[in-house]
Backbone as a printed PyTorch tensor [residue, N CA C, xyz], in Angstrom:
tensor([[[106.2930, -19.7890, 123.2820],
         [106.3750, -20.2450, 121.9070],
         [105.4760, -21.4690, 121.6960]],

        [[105.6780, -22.5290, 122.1370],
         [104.9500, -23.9880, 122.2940],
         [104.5880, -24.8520, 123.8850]],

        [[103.1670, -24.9310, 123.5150],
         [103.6400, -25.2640, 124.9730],
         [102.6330, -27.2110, 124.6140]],

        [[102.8060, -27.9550, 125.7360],
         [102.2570, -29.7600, 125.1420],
         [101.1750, -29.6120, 126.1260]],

        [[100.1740, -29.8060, 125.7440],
         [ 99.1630, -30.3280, 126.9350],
         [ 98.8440, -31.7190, 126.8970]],

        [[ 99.5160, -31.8780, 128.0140],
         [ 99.8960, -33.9690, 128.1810],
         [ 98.5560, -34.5620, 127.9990]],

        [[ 97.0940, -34.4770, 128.4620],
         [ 96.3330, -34.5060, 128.7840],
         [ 95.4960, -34.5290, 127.5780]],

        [[ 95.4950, -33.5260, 126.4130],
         [ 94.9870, -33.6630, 124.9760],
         [ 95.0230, -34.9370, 124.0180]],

        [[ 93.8360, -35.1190, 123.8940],
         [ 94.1530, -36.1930, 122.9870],
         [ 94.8700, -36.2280, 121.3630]],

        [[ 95.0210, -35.1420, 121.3690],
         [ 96.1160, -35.1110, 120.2180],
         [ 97.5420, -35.0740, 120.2820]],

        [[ 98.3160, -36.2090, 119.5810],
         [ 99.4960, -36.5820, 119.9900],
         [100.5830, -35.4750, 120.3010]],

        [[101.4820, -35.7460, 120.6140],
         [102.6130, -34.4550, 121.1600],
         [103.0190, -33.9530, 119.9390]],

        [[103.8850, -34.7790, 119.0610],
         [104.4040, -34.5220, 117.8690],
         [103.2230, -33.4620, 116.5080]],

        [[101.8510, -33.6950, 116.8570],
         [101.0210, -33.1090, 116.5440],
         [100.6770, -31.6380, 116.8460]],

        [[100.4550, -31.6030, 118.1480],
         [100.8080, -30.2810, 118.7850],
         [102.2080, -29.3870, 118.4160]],

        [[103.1440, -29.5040, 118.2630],
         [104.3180, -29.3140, 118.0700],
         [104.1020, -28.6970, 116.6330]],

        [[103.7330, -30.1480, 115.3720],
         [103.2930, -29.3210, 113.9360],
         [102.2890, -28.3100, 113.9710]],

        [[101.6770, -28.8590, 114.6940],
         [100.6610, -27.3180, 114.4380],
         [100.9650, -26.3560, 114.8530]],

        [[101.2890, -25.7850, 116.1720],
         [101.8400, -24.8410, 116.7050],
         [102.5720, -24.0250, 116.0530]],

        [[103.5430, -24.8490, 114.9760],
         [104.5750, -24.2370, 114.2790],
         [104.0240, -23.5540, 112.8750]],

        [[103.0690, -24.8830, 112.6340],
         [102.4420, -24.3970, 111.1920],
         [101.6360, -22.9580, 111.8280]],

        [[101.2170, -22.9760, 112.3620],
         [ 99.9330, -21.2700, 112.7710],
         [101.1290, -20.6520, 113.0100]],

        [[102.1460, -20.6890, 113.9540],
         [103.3660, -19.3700, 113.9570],
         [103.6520, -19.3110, 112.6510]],

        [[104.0580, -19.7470, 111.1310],
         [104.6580, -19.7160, 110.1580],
         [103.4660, -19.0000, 109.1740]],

        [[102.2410, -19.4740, 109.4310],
         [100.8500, -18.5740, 108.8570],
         [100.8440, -17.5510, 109.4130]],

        [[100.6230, -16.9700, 110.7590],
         [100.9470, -16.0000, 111.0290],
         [101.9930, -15.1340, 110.9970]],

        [[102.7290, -15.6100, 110.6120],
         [104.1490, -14.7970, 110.9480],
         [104.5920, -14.6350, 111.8910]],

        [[104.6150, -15.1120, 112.7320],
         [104.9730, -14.8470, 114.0000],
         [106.8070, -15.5360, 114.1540]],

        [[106.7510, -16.3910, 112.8860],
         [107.8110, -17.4020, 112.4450],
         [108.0000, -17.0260, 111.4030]],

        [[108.8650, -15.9730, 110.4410],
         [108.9220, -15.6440, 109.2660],
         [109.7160, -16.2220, 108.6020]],

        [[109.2990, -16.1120, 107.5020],
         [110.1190, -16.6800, 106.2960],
         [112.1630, -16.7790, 107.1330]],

        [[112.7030, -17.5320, 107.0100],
         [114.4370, -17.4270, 107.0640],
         [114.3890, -17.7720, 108.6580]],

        [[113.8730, -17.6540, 109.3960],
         [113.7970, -18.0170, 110.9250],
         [114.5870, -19.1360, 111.4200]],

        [[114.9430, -19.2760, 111.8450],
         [116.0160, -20.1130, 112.2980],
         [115.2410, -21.2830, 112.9220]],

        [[114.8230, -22.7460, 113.3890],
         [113.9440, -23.3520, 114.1290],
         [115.1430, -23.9230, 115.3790]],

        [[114.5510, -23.7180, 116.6870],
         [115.5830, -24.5200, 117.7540],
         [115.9550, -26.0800, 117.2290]],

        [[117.3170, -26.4330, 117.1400],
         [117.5310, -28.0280, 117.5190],
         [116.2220, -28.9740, 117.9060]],

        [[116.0580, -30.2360, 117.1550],
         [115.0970, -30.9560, 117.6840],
         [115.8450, -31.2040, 118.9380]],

        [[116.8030, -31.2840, 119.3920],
         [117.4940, -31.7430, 120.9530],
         [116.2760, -30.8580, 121.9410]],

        [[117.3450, -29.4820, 121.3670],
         [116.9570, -28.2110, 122.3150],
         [115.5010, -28.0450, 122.4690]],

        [[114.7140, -28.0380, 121.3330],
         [113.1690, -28.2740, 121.4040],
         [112.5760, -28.8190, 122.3400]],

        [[113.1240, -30.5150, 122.0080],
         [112.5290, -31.3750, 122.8690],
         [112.6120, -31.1350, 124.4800]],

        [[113.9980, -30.9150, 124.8560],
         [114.1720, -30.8260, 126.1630],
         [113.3000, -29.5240, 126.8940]],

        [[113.2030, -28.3800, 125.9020],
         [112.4090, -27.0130, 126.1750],
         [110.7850, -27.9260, 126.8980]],

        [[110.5220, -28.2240, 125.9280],
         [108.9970, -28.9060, 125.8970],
         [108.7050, -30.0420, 127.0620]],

        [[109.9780, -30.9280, 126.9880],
         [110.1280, -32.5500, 128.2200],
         [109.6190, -33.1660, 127.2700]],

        [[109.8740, -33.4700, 126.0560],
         [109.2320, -34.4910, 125.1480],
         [110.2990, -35.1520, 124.7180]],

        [[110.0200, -36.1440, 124.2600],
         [110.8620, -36.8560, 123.6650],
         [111.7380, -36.2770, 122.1920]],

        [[112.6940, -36.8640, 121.8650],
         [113.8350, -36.3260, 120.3210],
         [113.0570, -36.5020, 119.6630]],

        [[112.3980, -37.9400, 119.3250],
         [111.9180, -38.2300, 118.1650],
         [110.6110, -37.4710, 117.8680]],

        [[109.8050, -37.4810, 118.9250],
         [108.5590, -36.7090, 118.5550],
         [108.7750, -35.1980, 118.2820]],

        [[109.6880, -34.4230, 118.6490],
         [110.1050, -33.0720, 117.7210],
         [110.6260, -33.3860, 116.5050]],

        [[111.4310, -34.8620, 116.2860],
         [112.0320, -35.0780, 115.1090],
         [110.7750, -35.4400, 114.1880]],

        [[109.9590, -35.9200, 114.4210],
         [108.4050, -36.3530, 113.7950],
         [108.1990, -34.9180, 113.1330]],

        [[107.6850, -34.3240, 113.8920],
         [107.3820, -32.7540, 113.7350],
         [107.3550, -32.3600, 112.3960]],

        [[108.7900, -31.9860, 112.4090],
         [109.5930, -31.1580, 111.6610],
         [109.9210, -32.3070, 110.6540]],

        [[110.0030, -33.4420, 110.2170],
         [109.8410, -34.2240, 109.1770],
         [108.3090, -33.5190, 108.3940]],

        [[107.8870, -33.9110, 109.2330],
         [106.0830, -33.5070, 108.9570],
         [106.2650, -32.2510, 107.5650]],

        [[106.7990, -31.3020, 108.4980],
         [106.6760, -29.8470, 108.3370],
         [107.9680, -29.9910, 107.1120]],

        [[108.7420, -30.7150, 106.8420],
         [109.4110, -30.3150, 105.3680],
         [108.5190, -30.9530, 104.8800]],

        [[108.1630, -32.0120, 104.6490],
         [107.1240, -32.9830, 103.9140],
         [106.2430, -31.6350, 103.2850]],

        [[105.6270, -30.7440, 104.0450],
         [104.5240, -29.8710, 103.7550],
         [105.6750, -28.7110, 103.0680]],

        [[106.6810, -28.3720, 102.7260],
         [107.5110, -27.5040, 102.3180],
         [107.2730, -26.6390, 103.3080]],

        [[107.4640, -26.4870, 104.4500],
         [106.7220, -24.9910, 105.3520],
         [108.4820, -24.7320, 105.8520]],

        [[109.2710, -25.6510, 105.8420],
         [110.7040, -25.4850, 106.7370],
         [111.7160, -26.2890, 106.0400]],

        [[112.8810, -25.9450, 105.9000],
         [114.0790, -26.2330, 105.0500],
         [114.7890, -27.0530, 105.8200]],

        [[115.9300, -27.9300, 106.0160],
         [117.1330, -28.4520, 106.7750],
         [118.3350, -28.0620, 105.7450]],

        [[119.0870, -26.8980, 106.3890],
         [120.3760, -26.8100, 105.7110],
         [121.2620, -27.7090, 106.5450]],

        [[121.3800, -28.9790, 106.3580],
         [122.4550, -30.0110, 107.3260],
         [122.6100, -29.0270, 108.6870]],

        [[124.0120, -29.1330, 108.6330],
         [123.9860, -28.9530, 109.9510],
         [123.8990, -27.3390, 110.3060]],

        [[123.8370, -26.8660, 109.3230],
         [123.2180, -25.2870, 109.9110],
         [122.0470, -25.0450, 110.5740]],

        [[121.2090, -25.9420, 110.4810],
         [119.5260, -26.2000, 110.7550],
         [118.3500, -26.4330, 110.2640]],

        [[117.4200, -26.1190, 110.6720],
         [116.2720, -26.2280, 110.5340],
         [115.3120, -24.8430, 110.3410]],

        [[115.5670, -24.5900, 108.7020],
         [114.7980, -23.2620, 108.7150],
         [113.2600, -22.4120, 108.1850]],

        [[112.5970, -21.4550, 108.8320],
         [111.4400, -21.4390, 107.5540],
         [111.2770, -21.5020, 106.5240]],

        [[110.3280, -21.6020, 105.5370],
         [111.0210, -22.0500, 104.2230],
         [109.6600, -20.7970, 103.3760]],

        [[110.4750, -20.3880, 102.0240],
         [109.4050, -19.1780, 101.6510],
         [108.1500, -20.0250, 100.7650]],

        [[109.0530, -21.3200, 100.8400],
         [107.7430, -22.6250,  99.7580],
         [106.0800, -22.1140, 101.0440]],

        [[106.5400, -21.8930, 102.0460],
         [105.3320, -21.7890, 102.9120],
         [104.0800, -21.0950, 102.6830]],

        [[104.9060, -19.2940, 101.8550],
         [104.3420, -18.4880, 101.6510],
         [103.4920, -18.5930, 100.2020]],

        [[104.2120, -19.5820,  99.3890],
         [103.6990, -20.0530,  98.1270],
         [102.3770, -20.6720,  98.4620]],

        [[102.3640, -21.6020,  99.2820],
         [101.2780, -22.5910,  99.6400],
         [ 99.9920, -22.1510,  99.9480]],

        [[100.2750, -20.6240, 100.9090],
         [ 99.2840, -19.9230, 101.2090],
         [ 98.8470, -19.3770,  99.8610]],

        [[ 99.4560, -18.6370,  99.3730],
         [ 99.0390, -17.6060,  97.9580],
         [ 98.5480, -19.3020,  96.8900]],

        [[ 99.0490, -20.4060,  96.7800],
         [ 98.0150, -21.1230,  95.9690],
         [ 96.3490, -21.5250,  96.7150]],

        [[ 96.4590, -21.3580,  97.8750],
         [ 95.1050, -21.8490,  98.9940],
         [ 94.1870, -20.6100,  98.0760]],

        [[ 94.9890, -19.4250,  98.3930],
         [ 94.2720, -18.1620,  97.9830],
         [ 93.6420, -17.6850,  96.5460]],

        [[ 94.5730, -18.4950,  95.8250],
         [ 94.0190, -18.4630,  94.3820],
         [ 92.7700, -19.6510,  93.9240]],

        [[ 92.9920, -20.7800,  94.5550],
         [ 92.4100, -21.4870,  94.6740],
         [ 91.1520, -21.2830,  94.9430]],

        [[ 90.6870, -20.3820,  96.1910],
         [ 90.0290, -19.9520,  97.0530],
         [ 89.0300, -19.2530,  95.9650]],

        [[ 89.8290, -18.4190,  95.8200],
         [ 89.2260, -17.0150,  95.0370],
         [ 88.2840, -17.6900,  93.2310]],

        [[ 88.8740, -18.8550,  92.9920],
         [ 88.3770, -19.2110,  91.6860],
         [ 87.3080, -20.3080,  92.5260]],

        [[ 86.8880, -20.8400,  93.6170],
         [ 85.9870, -21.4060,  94.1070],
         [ 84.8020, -20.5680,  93.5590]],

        [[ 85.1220, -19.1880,  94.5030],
         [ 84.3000, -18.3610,  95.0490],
         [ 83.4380, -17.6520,  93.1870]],

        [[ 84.6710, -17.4860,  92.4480],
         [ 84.4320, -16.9480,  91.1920],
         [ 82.9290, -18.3960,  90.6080]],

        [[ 83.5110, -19.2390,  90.8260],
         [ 82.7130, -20.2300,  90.2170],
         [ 81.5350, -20.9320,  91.1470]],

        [[ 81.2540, -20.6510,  92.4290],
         [ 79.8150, -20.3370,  93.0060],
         [ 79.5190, -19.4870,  92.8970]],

        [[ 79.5450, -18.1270,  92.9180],
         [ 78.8630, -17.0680,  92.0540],
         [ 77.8440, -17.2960,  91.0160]],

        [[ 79.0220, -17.7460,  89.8560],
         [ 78.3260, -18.1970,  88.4290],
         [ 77.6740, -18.9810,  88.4260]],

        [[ 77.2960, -19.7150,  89.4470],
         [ 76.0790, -21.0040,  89.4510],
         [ 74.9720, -20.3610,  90.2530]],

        [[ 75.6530, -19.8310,  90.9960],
         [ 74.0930, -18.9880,  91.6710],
         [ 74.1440, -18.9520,  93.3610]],

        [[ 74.8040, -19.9240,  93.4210],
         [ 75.1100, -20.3190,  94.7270],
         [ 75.3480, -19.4510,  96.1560]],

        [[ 74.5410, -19.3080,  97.0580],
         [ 74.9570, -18.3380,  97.9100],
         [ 76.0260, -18.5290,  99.1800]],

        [[ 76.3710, -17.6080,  99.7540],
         [ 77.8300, -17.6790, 100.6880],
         [ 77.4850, -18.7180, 101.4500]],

        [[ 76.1220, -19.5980, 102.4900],
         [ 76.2540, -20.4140, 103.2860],
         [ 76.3660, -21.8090, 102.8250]],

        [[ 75.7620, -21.7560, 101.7820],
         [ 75.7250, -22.8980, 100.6760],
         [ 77.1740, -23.2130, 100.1820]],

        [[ 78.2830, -22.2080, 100.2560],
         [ 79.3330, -22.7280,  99.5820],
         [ 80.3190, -22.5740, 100.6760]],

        [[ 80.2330, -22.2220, 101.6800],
         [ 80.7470, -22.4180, 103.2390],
         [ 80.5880, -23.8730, 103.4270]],

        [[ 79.2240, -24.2110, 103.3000],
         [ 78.9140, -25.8040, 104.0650],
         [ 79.4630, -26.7150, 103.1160]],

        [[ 79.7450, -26.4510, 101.3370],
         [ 80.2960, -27.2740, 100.6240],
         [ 81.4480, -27.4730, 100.9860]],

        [[ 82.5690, -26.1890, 101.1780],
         [ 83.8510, -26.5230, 102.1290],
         [ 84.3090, -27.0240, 102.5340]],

        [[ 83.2980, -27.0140, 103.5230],
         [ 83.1150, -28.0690, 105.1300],
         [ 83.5200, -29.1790, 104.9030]],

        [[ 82.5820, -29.7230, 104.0700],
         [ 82.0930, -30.7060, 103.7570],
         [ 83.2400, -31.2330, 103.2070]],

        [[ 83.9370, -30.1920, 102.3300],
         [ 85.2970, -31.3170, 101.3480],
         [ 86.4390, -31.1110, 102.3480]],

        [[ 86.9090, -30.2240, 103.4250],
         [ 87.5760, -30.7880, 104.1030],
         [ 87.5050, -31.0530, 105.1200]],

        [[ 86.6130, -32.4400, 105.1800],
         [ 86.2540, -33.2790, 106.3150],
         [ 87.2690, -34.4130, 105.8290]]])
């Protein structure tokens, strides 16, 4: 499921969000999914509480995962919204380099460029 590479310079709690965010894009983590205990997490991993608790703060912050108290920590369908606005978003980019003239590498590298 997750695994930490101690050694990466990207923080633990980092690894952890991302990992989760690409399982939840992919599906691999669907919508209603249940997420392990930050306890159980942490100890799975050898990381510390707080840095799974980081995490998953992160990850409601982004709407991608719910906390029903003490029922848990669950996927959240706000996730699937987020994608379908990227996508609409996307698609009216693309509509509006077209209409300027603009060709596909030219509006690839503009991309880039804005999310740097």
């Amino acid at each position: 499921m997750i695994s930490i590479d101690a050694d990466s310079p990207v923080p633990p709690f980092e690894q952890v969000r991302t990992t989760l965010a690409q399982q939840m894009a992919d599906r691999t983590l669907p919508v209603g999914t249940r997420l392990p205990t930050v306890r159980a997490l942490a100890a799975d991993l050898g990381i510390a509480v707080n840095t799974v608790a980081r995490a998953y703060r992160e990850l409601e912050a982004a709407g991608l995962v719910e906390t029903r108290g003490r029922a848990g920590t669950f996927v959240s369908a706000a996730g699937d919204q987020r994608l379908s606005l990227a996508q609409d978003a996307a698609s009216t980019f693309a509509d509006t380099v077209r209409a300027l003239g603009i060709g596909r590498t030219e509006a690839l590298e503009i991309v880039s460029a804005a999310l740097r």
